[in-house]
NUZA-700256 format. One line per field, with one value per residue (C-alpha): z, x, y; residue in three letters; residue number from 1. Coordinates in Angstrom, 3 decimals. Example, Ala and Ser with C-alpha at 12.3 -4.5 7.8 and 13.67 -1.06 7.14 Angstrom:
z (7.800|7.140)
x (12.300|13.670)
y (-4.500|-1.060)
zadren (ala|ser)
lovo (1|2)
This chain:
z (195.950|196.383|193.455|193.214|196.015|197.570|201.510|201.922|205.767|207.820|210.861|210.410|213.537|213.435|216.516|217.286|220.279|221.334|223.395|224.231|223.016|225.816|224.204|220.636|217.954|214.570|216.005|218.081|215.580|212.966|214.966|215.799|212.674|211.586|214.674|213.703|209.894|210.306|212.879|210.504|207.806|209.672|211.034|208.607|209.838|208.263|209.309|209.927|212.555|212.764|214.717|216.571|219.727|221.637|220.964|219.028|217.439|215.572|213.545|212.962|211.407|210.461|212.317|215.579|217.542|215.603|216.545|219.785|220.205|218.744|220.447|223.758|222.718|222.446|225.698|227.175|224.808|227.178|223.925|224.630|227.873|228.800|226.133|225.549|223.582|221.455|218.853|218.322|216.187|213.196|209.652|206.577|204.372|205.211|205.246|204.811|202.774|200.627|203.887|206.856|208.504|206.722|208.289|208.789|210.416|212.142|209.050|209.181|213.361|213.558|217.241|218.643|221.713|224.002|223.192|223.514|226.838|227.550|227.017|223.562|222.411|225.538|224.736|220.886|219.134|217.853|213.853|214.260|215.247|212.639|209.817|210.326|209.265|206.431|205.525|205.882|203.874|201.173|200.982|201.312|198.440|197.638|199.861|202.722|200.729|202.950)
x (166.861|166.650|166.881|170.253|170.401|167.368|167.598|165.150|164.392|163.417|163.134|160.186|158.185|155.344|155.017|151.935|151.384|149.575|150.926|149.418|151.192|153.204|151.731|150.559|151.298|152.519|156.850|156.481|154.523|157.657|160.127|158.666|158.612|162.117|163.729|161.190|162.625|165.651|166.341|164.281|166.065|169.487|168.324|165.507|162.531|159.110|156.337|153.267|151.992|148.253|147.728|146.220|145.532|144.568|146.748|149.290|149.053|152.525|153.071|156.845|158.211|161.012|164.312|162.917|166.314|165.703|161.991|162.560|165.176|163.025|160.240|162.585|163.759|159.820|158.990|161.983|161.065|159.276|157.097|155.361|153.083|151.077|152.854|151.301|152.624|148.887|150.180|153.440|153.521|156.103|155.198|156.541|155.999|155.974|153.050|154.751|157.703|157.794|158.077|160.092|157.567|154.360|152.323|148.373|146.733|144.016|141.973|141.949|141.381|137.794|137.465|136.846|138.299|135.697|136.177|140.075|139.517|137.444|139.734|138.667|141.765|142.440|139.127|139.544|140.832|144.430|142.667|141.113|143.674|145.518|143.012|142.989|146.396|145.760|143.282|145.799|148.389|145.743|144.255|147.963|148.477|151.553|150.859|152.266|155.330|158.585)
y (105.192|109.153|111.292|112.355|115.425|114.683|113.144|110.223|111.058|107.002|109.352|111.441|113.129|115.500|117.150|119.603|121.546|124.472|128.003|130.568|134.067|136.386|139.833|139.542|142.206|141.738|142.220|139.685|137.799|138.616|137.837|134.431|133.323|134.460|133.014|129.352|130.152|130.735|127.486|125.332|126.041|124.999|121.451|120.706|121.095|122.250|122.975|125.744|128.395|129.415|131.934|134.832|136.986|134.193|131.236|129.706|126.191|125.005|121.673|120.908|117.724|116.535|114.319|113.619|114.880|118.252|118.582|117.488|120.393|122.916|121.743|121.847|125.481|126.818|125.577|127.545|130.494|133.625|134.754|131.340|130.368|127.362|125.450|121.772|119.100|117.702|115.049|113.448|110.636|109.213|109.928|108.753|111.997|115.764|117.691|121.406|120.638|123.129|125.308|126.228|127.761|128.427|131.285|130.980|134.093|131.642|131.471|128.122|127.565|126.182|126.414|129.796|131.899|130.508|127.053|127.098|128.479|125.540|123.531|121.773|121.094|118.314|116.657|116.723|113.549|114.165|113.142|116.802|118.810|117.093|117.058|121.258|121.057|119.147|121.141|124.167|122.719|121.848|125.329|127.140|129.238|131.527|133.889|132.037|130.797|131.041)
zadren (unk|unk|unk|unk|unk|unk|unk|unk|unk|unk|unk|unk|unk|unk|unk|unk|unk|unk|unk|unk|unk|unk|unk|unk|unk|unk|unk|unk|unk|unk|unk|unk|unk|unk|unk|unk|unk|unk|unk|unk|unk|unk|unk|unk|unk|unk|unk|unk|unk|unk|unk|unk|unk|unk|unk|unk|unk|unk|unk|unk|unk|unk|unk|unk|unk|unk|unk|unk|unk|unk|unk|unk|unk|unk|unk|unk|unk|unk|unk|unk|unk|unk|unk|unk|unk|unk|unk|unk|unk|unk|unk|unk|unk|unk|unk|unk|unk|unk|unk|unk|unk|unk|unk|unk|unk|unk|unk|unk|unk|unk|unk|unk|unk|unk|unk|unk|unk|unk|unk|unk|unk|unk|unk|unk|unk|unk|unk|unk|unk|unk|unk|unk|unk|unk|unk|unk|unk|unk|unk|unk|unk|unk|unk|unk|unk|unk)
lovo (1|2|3|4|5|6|7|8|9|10|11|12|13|14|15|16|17|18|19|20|21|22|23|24|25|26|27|28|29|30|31|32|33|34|35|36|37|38|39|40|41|42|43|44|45|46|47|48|49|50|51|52|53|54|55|56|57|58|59|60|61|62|63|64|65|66|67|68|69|70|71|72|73|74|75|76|77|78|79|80|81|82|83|84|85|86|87|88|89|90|91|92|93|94|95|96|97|98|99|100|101|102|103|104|105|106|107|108|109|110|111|112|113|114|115|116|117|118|119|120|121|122|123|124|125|126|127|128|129|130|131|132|133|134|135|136|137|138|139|140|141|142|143|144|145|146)
């Protein structure tokens, strides 16, 4: 049984997927992660962005309708191109629960410009594009509280 006011979620998805940004500057950026905030917040989902000039990656979890919507809305969304679904699996715990949408400036992307052009990120195993999340939700400090 839940603690009294806490939701035990049975549904749980984690969906990754990768975009590439339509003009990058630190607006767009903003309002990106407002927009992600503020519609997390409504149908709980958390999650994190890393980030920069070159692409976006984005973990969201929570109740599979919701992250299917949001995921639905991205794909739709014109700040977004060449977006591409990487890992979507069930989980029983949340990685990023303490946030609705934790920002990462790409400190924690291992693979660099050249590679993601390549293409690394279809050849990859999903473990490593997942383990760099863990790693950024291990390593996030208060700075990217929100």
């Amino acid at each position: 049984m839940a603690p009294k006011g806490e939701t035990i979620i049975t549904d749980l998805t984690q969906l990754i997927y990768a975009s590439q940004p339509f003009g990058y500057d630190a607006i767009l950026l903003s309002d990106i992660l407002n927009d992600a905030r503020a519609c997390n917040l409504r149908d709980d989902i958390t999650g994190a962005l890393v980030c920069r000039h070159d692409i976006y990656l984005q973990l969201l979890e929570g109740p599979t309708e919701q992250v299917t919507a949001a995921y639905t809305r991205i794909c739709r969304d014109d700040r977004h191109v060449a977006v591409h679904k990487l890992v979507s699996r069930q989980v029983t715990s949340r990685m990023f629960g303490n946030w609705a949408m934790l920002h990462d400036p790409a400190k924690s992307l291992i693979w660099t410009k050249d590679q993601i052009d390549d293409g690394i990120l279809d050849r990859i195993p999903p473990s490593e594009i997942i383990g760099m999340f863990e790693s950024v939700s291990r390593n996030a400090g208060p700075e990217h509280a929100t």
